[in-house]
Backbone as XML, in Angstrom:
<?xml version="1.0"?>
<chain id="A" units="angstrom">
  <residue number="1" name="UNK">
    <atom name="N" x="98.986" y="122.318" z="116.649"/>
    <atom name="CA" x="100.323" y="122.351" z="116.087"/>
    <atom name="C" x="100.640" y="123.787" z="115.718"/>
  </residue>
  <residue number="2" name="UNK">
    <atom name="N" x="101.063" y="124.451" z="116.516"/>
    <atom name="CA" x="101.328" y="125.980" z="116.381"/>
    <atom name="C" x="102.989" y="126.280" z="115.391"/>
  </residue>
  <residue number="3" name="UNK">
    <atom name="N" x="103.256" y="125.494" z="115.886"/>
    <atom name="CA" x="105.010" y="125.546" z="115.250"/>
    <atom name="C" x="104.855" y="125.849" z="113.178"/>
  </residue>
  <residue number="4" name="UNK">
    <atom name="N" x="105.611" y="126.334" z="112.834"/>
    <atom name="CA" x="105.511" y="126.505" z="111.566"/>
    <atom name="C" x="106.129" y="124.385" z="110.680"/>
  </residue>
  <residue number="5" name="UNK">
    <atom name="N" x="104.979" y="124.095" z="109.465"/>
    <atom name="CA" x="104.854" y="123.046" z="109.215"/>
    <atom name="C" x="105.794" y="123.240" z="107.962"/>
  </residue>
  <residue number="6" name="UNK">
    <atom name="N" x="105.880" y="121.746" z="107.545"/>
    <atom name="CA" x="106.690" y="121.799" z="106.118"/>
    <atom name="C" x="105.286" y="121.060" z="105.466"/>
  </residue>
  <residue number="7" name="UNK">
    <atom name="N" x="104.868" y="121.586" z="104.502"/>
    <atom name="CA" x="103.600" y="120.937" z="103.604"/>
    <atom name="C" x="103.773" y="120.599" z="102.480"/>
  </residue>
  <residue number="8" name="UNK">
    <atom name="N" x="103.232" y="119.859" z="102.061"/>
    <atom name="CA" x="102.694" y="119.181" z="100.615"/>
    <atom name="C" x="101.259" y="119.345" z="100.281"/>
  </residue>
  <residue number="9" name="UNK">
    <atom name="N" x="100.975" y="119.882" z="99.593"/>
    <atom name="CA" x="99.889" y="120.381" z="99.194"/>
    <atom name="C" x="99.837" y="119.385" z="97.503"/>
  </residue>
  <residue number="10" name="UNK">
    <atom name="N" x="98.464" y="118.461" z="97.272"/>
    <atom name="CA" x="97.912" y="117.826" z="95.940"/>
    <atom name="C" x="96.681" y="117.903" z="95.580"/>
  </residue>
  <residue number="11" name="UNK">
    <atom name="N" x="97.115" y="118.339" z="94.814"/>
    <atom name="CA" x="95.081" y="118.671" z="94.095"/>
    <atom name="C" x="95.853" y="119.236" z="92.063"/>
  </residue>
  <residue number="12" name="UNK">
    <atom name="N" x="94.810" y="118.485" z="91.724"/>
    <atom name="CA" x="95.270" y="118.764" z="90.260"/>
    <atom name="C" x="94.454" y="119.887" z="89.884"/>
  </residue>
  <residue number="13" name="UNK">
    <atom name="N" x="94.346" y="120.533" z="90.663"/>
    <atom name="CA" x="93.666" y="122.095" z="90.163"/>
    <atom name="C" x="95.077" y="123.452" z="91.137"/>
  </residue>
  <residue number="14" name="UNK">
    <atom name="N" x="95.677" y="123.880" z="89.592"/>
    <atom name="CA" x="96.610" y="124.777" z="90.148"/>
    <atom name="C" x="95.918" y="125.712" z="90.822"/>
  </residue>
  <residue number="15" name="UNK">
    <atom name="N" x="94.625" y="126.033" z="90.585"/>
    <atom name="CA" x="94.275" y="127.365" z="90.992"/>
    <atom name="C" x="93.836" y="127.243" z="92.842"/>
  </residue>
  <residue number="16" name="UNK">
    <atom name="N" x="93.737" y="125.769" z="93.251"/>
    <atom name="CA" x="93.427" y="125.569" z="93.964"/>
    <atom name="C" x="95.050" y="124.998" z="94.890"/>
  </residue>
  <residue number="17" name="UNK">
    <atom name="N" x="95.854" y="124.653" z="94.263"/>
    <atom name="CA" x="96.904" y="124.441" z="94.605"/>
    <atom name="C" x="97.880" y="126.218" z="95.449"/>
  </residue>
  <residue number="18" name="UNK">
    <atom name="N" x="97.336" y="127.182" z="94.042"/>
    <atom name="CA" x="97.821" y="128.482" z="94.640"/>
    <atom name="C" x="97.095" y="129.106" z="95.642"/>
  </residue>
  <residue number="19" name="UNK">
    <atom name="N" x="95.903" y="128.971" z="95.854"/>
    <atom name="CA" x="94.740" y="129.410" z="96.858"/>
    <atom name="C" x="94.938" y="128.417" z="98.617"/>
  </residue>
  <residue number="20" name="UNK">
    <atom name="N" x="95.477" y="127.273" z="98.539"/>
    <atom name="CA" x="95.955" y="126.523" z="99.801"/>
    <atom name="C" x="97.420" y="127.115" z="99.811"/>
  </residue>
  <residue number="21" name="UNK">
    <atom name="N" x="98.123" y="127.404" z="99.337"/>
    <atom name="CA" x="99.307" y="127.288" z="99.224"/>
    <atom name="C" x="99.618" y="129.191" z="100.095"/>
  </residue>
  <residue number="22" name="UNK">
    <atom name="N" x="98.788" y="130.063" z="99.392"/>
    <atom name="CA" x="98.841" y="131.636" z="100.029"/>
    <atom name="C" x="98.501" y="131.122" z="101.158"/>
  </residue>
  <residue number="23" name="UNK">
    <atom name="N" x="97.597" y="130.742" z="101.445"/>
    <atom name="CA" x="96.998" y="130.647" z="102.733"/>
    <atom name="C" x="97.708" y="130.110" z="104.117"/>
  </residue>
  <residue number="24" name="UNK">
    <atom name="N" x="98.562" y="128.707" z="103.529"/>
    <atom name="CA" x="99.373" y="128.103" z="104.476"/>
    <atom name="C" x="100.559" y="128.959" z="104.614"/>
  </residue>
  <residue number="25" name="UNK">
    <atom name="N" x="101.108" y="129.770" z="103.813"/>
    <atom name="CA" x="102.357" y="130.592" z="103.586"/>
    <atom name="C" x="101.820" y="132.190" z="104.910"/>
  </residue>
  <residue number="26" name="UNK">
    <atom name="N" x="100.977" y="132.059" z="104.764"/>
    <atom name="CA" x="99.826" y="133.009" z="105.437"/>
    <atom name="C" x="100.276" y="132.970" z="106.988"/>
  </residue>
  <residue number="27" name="UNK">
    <atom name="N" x="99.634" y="131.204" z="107.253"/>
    <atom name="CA" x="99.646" y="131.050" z="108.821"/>
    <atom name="C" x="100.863" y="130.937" z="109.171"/>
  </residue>
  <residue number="28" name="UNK">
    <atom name="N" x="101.761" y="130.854" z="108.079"/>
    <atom name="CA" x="103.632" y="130.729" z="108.670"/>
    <atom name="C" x="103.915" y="129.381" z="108.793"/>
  </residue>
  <residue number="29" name="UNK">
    <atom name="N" x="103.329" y="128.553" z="107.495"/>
    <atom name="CA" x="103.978" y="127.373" z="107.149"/>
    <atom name="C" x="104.895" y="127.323" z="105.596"/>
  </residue>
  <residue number="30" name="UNK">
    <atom name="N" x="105.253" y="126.452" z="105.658"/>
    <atom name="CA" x="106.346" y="126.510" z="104.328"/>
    <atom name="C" x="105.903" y="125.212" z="103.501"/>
  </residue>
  <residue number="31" name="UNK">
    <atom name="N" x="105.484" y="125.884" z="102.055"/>
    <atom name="CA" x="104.765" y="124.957" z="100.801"/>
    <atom name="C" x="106.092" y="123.764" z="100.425"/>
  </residue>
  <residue number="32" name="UNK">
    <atom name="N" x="106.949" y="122.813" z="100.762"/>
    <atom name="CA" x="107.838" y="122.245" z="99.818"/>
    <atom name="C" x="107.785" y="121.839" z="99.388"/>
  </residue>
  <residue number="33" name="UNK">
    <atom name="N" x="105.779" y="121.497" z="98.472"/>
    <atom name="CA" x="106.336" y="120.832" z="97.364"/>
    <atom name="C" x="104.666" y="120.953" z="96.378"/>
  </residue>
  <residue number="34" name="UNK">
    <atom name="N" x="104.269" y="121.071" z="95.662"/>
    <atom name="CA" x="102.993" y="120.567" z="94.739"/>
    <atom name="C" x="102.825" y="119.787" z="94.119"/>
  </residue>
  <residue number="35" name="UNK">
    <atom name="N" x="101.850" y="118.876" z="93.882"/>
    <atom name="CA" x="101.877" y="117.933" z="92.853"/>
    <atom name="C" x="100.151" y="117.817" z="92.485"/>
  </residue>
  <residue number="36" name="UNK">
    <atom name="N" x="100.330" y="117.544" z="90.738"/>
    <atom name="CA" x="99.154" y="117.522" z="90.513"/>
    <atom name="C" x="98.182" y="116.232" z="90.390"/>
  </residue>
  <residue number="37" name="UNK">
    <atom name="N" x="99.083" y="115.559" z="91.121"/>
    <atom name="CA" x="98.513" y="113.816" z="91.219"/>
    <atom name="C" x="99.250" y="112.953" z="91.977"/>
  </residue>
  <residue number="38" name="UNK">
    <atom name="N" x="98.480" y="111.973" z="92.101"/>
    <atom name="CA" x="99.184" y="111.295" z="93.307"/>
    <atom name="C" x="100.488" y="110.757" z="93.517"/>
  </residue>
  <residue number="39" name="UNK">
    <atom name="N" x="100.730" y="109.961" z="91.897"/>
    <atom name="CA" x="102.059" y="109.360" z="91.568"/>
    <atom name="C" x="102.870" y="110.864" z="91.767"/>
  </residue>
  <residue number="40" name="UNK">
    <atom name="N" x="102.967" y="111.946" z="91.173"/>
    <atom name="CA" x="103.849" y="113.055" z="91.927"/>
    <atom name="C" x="103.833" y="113.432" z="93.505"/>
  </residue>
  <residue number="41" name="UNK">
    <atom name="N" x="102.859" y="113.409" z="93.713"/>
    <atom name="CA" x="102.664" y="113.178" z="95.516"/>
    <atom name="C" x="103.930" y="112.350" z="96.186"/>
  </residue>
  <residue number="42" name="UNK">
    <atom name="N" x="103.353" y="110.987" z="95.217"/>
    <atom name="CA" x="104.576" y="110.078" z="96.203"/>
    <atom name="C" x="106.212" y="110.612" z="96.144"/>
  </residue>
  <residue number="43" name="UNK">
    <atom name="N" x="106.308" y="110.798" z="94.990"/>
    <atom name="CA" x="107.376" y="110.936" z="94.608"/>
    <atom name="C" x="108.126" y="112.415" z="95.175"/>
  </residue>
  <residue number="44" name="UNK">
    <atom name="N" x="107.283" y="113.623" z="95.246"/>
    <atom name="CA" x="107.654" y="114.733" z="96.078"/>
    <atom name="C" x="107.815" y="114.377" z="97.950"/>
  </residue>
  <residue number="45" name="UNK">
    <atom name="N" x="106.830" y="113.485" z="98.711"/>
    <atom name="CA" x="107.161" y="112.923" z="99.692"/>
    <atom name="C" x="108.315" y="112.488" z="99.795"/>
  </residue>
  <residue number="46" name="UNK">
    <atom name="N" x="108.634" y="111.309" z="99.244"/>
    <atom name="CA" x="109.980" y="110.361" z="99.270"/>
    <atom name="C" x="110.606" y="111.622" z="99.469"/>
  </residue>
  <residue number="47" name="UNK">
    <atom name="N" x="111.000" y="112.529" z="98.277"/>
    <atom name="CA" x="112.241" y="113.590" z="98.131"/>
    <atom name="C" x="111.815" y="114.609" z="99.442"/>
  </residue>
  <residue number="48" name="UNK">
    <atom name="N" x="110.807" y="115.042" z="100.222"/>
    <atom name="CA" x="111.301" y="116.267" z="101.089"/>
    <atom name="C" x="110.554" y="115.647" z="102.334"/>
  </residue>
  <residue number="49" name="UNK">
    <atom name="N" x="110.038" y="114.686" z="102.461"/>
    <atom name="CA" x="109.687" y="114.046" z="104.046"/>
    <atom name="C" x="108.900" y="115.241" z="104.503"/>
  </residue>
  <residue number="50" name="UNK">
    <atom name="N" x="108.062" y="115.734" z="104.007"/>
    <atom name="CA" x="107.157" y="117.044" z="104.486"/>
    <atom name="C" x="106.369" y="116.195" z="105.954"/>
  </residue>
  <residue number="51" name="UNK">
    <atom name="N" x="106.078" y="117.710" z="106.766"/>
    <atom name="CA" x="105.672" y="117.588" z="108.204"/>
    <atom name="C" x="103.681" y="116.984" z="107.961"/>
  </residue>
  <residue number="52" name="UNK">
    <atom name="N" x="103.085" y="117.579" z="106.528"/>
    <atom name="CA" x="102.338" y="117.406" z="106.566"/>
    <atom name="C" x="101.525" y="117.187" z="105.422"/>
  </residue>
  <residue number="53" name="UNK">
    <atom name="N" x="100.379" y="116.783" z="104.391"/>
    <atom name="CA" x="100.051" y="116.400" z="102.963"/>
    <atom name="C" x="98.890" y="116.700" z="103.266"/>
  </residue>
  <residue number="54" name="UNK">
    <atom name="N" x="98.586" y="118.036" z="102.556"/>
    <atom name="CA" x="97.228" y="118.309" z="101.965"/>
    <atom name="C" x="96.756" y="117.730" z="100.807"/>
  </residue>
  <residue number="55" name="UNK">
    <atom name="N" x="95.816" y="116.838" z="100.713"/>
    <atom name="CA" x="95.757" y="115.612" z="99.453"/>
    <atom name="C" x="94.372" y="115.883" z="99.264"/>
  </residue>
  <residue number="56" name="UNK">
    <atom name="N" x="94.494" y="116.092" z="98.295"/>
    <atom name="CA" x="92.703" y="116.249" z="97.507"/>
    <atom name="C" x="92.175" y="114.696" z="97.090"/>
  </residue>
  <residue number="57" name="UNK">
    <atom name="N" x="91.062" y="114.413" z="97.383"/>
    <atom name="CA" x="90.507" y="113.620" z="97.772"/>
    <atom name="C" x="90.305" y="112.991" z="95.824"/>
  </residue>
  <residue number="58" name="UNK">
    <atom name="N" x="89.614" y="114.085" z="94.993"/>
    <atom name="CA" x="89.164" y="113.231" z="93.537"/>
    <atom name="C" x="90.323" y="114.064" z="92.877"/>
  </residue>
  <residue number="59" name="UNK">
    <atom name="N" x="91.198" y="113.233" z="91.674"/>
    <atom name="CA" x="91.796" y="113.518" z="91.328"/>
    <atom name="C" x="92.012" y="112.863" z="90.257"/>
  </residue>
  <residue number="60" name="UNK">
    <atom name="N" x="92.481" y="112.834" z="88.338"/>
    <atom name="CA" x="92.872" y="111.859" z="87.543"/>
    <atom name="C" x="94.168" y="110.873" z="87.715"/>
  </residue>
  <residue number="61" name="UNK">
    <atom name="N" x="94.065" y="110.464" z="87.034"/>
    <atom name="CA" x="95.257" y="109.243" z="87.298"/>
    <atom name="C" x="95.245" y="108.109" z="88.691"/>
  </residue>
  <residue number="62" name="UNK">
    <atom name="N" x="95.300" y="108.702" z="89.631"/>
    <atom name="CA" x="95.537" y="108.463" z="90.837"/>
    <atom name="C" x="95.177" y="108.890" z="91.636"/>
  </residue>
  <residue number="63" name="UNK">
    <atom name="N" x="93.873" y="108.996" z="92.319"/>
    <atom name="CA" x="93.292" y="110.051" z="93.067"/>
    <atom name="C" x="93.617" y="109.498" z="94.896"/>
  </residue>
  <residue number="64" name="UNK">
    <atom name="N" x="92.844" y="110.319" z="95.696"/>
    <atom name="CA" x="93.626" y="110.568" z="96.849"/>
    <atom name="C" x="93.126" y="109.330" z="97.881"/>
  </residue>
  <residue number="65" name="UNK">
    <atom name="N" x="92.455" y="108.602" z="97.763"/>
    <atom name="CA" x="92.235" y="107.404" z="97.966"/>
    <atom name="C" x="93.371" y="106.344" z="97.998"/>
  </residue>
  <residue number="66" name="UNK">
    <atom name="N" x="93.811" y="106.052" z="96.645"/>
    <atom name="CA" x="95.277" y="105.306" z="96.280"/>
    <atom name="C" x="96.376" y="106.003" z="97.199"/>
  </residue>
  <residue number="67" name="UNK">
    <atom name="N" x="96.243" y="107.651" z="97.153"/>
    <atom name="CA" x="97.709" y="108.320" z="97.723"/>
    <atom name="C" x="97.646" y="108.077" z="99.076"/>
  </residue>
  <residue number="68" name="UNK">
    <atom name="N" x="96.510" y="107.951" z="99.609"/>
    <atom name="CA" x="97.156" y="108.135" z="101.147"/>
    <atom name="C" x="97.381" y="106.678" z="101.811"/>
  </residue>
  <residue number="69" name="UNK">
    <atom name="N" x="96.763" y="105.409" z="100.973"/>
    <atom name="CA" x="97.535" y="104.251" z="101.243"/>
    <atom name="C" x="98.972" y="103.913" z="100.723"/>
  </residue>
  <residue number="70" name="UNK">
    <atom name="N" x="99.203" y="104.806" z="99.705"/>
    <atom name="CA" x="100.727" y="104.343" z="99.167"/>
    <atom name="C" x="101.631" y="105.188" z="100.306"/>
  </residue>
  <residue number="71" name="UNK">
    <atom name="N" x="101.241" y="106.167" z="100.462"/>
    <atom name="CA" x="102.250" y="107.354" z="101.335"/>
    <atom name="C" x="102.251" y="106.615" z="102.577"/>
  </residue>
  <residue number="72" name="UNK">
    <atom name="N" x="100.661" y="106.077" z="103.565"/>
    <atom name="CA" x="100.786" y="105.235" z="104.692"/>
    <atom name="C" x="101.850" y="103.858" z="104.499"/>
  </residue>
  <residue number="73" name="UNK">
    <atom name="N" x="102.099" y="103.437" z="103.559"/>
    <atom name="CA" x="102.429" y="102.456" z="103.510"/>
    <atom name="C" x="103.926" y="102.625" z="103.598"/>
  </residue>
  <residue number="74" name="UNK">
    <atom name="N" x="104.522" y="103.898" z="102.633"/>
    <atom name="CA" x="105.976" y="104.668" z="102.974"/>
    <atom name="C" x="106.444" y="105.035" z="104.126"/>
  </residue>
  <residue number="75" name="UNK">
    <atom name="N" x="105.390" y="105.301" z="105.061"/>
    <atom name="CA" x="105.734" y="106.312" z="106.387"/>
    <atom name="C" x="104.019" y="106.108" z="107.130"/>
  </residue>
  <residue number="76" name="UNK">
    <atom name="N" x="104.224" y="105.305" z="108.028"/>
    <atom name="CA" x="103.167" y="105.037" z="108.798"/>
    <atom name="C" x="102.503" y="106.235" z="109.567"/>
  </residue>
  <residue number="77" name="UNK">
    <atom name="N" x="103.383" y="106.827" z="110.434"/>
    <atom name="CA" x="103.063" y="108.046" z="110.542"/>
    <atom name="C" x="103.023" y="109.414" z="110.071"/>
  </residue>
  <residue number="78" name="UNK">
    <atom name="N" x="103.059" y="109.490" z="108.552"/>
    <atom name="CA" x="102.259" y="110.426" z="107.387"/>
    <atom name="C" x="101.258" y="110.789" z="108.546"/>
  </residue>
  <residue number="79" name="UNK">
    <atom name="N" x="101.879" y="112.501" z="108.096"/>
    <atom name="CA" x="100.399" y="113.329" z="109.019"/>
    <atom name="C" x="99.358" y="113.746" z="107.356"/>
  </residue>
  <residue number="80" name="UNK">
    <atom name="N" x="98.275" y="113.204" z="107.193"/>
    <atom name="CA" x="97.639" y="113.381" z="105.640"/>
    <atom name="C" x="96.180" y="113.917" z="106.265"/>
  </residue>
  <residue number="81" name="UNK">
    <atom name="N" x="96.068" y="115.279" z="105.902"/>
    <atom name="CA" x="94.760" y="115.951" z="105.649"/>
    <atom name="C" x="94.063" y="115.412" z="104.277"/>
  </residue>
  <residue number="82" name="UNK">
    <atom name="N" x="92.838" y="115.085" z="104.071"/>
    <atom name="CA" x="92.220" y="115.156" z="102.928"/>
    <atom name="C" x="91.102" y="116.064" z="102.574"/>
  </residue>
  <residue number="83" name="UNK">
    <atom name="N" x="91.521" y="116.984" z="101.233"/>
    <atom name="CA" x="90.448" y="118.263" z="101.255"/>
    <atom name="C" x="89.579" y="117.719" z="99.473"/>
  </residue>
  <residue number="84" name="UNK">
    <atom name="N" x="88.446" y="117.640" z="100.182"/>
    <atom name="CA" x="87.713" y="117.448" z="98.879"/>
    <atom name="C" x="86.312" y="118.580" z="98.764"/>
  </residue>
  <residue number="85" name="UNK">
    <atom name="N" x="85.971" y="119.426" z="97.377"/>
    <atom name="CA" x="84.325" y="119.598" z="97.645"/>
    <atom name="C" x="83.213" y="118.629" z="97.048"/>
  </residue>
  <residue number="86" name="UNK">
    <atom name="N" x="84.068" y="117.505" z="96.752"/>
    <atom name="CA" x="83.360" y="116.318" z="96.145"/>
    <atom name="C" x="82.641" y="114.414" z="96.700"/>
  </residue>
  <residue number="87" name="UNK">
    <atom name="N" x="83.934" y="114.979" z="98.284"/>
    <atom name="CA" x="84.028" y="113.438" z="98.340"/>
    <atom name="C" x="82.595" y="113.180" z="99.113"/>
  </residue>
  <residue number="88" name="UNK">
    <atom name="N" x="82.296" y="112.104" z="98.940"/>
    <atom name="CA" x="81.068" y="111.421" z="99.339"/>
    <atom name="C" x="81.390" y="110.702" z="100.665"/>
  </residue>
  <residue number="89" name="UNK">
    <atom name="N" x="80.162" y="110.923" z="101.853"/>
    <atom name="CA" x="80.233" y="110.707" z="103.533"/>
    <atom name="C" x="81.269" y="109.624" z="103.120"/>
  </residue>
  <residue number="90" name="UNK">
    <atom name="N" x="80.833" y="108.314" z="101.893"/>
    <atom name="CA" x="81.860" y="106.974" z="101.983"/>
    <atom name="C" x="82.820" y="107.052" z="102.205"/>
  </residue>
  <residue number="91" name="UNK">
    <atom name="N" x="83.683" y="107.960" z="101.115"/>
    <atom name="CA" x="84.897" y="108.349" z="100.761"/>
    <atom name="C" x="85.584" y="108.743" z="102.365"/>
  </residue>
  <residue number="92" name="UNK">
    <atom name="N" x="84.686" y="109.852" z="102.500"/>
    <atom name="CA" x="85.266" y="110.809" z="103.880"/>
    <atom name="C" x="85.533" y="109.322" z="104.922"/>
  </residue>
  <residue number="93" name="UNK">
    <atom name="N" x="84.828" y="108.903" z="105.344"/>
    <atom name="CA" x="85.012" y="107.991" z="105.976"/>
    <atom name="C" x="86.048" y="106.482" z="106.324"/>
  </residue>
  <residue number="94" name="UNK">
    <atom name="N" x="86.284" y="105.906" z="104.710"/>
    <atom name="CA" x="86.855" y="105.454" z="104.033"/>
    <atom name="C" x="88.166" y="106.195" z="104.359"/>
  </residue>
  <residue number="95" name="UNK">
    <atom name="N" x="88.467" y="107.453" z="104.383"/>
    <atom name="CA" x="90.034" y="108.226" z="104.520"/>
    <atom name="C" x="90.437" y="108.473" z="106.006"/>
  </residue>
  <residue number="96" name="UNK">
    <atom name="N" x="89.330" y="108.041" z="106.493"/>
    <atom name="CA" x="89.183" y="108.732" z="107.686"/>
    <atom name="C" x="89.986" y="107.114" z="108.416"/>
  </residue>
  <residue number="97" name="UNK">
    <atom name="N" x="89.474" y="106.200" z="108.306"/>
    <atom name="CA" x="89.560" y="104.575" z="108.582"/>
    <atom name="C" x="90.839" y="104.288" z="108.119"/>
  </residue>
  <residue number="98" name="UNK">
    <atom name="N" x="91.261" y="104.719" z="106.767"/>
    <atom name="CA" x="92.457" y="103.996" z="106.333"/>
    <atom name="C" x="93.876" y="104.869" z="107.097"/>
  </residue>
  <residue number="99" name="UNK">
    <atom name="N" x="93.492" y="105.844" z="107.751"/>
    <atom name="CA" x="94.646" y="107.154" z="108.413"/>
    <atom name="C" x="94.682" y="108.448" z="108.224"/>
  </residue>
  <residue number="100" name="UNK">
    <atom name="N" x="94.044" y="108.789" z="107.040"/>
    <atom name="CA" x="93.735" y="110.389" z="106.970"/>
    <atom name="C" x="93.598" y="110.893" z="108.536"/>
  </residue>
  <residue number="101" name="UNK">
    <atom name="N" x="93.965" y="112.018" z="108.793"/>
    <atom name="CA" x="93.929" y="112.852" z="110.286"/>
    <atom name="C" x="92.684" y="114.184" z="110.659"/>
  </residue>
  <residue number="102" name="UNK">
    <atom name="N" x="92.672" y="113.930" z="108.974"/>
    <atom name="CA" x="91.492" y="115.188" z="109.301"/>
    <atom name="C" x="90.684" y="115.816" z="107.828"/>
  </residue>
  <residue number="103" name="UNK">
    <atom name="N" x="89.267" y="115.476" z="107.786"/>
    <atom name="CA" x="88.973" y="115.912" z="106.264"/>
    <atom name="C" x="88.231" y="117.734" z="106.208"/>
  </residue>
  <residue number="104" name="UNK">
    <atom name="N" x="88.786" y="118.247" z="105.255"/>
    <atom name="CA" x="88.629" y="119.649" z="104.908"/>
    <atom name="C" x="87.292" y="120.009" z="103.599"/>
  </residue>
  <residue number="105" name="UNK">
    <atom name="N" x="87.050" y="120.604" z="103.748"/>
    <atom name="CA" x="86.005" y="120.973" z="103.239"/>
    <atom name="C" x="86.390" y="122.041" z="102.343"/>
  </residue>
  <residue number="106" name="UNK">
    <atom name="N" x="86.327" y="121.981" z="101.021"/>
    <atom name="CA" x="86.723" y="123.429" z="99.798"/>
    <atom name="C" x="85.353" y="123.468" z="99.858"/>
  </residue>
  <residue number="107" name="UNK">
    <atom name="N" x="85.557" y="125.288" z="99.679"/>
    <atom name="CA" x="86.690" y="125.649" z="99.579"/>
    <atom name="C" x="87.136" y="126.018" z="100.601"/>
  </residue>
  <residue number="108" name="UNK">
    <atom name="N" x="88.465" y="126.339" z="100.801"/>
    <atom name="CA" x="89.307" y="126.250" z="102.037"/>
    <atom name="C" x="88.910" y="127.778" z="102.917"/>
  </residue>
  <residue number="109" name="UNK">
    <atom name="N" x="89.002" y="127.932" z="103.725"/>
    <atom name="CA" x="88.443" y="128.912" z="104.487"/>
    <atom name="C" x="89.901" y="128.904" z="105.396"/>
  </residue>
  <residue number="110" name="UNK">
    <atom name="N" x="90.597" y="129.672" z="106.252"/>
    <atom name="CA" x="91.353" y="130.394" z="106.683"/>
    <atom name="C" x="91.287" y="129.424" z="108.219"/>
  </residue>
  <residue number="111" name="UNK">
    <atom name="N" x="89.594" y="129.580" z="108.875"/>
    <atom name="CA" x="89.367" y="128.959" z="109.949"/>
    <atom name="C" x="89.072" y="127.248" z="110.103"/>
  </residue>
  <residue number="112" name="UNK">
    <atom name="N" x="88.582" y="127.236" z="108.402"/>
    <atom name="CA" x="88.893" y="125.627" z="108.545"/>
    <atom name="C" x="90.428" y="124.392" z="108.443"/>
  </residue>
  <residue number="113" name="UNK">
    <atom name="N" x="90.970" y="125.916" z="107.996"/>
    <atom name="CA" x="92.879" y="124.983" z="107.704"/>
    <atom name="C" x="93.351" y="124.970" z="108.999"/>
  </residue>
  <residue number="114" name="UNK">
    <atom name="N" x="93.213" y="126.111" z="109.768"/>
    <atom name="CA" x="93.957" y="126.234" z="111.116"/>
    <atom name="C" x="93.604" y="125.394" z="112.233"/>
  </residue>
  <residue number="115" name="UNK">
    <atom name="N" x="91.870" y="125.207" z="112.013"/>
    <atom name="CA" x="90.879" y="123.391" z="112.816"/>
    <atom name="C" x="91.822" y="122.239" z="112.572"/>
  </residue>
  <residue number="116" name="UNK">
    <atom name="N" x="92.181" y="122.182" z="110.887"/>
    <atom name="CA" x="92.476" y="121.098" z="110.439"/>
    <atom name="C" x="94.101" y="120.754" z="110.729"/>
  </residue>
  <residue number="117" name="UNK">
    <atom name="N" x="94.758" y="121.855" z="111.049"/>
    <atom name="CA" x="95.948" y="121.558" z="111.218"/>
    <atom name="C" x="96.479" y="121.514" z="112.868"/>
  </residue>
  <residue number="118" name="UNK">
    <atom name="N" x="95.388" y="122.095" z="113.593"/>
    <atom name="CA" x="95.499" y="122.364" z="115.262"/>
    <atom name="C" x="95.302" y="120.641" z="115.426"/>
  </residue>
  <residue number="119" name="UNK">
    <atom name="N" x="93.865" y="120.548" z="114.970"/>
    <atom name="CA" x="93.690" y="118.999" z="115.244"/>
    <atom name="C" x="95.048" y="118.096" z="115.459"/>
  </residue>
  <residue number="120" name="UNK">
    <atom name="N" x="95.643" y="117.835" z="114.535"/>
    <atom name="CA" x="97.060" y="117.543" z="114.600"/>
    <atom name="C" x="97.964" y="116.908" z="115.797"/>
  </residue>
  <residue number="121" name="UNK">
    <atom name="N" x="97.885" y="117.971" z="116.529"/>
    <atom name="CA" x="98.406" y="117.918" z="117.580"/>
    <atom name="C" x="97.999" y="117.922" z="119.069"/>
  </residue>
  <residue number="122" name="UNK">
    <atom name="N" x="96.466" y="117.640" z="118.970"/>
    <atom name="CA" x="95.351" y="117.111" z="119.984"/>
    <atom name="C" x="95.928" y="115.732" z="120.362"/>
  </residue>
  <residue number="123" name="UNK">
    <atom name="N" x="96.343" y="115.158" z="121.471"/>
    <atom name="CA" x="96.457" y="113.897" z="121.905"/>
    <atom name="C" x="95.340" y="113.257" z="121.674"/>
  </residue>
  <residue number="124" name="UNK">
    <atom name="N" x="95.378" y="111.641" z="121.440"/>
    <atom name="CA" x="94.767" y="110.950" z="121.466"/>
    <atom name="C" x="94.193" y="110.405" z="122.580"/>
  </residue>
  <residue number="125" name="UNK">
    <atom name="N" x="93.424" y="110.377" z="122.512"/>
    <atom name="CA" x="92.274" y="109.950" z="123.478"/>
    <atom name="C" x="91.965" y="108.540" z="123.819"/>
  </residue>
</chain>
């Protein structure tokens, strides 16, 4: 997916929110929206229909498990990355099964966002 993306970026760590966020602004995508939990997730989706959701996998309140079935359930074809340095093979797997497109590994590395977002647009097989 070379074209410049519209993103959503969630993780309840701002510092990690500003560190994905340079980076995607970097490769010549556009941040429209942050949220530090999932219930804001949904709710920033609904409002800007972003091209794509960087969703952190452990999170309070509502972590990224719950988000990417509520968001699948809004928009079937939700393109949803999940970036965790926590989640367990289950989890990964588990996101991977329910529609997640591609899981990321923090901390974010430059060559692993551009894997994760090329993937994207690999036909299915």
């Amino acid at each position: 997916m070379s074209s410049s993306l519209r993103i959503l970026v969630v993780d309840d760590s701002l510092s990690m929110r500003l560190v994905v966020g340079q980076l995607l602004t970097s490769l010549g995508h556009q941040v429209v929206g942050e949220a530090k939990d999932g219930l804001e997730a949904l709710q920033l989706y609904m409002e800007h229909k972003p091209d794509l959701v960087m969703l952190d996998l452990v999170m309070p309140k509502f972590d990224g498990k719950k988000t990417l079935k509520k968001i699948l359930q809004v928009d079937a074809q939700a393109q949803i990355i999940i970036c965790s340095s926590l989640g367990s093979e289950g989890d990964i797997e588990y996101c991977l099964r329910e529609g997640a497109k591609f899981y990321l590994q923090k901390p974010y590395e430059i060559a692993g966002v551009t894997t994760a977002i090329n993937s994207l647009s690999e036909p299915v097989s």
